[in-house]
C-alpha positions as CSV (number, residue, x, y, z in Angstrom):
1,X,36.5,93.7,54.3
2,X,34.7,94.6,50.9
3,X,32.9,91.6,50.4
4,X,31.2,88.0,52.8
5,X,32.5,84.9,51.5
6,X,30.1,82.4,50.3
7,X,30.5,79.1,50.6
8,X,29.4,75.8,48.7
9,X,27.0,73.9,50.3
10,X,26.7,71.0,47.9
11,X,29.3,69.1,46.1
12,X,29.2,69.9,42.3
13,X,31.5,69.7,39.0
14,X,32.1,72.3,37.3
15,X,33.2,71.0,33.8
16,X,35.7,72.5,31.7
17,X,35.0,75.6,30.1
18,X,31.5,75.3,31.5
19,X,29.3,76.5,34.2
20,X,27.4,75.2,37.1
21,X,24.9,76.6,39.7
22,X,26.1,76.0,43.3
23,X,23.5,76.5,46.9
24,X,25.3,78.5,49.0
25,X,22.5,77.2,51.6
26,X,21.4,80.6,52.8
27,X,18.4,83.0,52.3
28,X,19.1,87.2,52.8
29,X,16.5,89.9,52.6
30,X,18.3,92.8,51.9
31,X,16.7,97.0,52.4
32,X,15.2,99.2,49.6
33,X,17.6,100.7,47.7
34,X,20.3,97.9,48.5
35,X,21.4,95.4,46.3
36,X,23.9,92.2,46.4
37,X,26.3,91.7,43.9
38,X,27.9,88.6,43.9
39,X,32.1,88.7,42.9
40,X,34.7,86.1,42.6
41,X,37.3,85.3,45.0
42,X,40.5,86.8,43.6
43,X,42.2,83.0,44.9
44,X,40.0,80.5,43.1
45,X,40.3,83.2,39.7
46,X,44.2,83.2,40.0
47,X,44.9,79.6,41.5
48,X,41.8,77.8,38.9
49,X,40.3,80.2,36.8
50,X,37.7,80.0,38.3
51,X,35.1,83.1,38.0
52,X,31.1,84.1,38.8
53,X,28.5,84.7,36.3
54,X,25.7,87.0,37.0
55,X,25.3,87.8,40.6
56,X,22.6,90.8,41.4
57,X,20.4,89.4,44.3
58,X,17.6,92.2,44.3
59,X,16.1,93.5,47.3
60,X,12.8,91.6,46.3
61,X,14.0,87.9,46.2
62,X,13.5,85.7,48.9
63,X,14.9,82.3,47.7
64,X,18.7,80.6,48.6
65,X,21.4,82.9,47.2
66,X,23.0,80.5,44.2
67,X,26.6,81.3,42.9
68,X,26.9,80.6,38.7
69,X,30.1,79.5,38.6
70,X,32.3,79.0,35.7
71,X,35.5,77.0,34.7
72,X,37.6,78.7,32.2
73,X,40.2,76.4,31.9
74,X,40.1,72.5,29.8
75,X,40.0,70.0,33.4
76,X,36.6,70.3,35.3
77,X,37.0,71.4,38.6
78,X,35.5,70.0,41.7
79,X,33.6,72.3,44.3
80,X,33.3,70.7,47.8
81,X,30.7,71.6,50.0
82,X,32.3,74.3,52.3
83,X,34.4,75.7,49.7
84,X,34.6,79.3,49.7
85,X,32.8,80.4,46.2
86,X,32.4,83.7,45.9
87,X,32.1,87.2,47.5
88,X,29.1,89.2,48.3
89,X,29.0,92.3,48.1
90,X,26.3,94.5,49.5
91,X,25.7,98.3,47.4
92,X,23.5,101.1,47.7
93,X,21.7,101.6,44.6
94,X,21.1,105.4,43.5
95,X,17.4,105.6,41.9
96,X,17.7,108.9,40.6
97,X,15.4,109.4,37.7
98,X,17.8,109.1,34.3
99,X,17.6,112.4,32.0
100,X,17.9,111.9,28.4
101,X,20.3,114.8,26.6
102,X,21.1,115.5,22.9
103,X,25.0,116.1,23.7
104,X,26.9,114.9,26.5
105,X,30.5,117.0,27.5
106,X,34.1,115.3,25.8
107,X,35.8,113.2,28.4
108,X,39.0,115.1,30.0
């Protein structure tokens, strides 16, 4: 399993070719050098078109984990509360310091 499933805990609409912030109800605190990315759910994105927006959850933040959500097809689309939203996915981040170069080699 790549990712945790996140699920709606409200009931919102998400209107056509729009977006809408839905509470997923929970709080995480995640390590140093960790980081969440929330993904889509590959069945809400095939079945509704449905996909996320945004999604890094730093290792700082404190507050409810909120999904952006957005419709890209014409009729709205209705999230119950329970619905399965999203994905999270937890990734080591690599902090190594970024070294600026003149020339960089051609791609193979």
């Amino acid at each position: 399993m790549a990712g945790h499933d996140l699920y709606a805990n409200e009931e919102t609409d998400v209107f056509a070719k729009g977006q809408a912030i839905v509470g997923t109800g929970i709080a995480i605190r995640l390590p140093h050098n960790i980081y969440g990315g929330i993904a889509p759910r590959s069945s809400p994105a095939v079945k509704h078109r449905l996909t996320t927006n945004g999604g890094v959850i730093d290792s700082d933040y404190r507050g409810e984990v909120n999904v952006v959500l957005a419709n890209l097809r014409d009729p709205p689309y209705r999230v119950e509360k329970g619905d399965r939203i999203a994905q999270l996915i937890i990734k080591k981040i690599d902090n190594r310091e970024l070294q600026e170069v003149t020339q960089l080699d051609d791609t193979e």
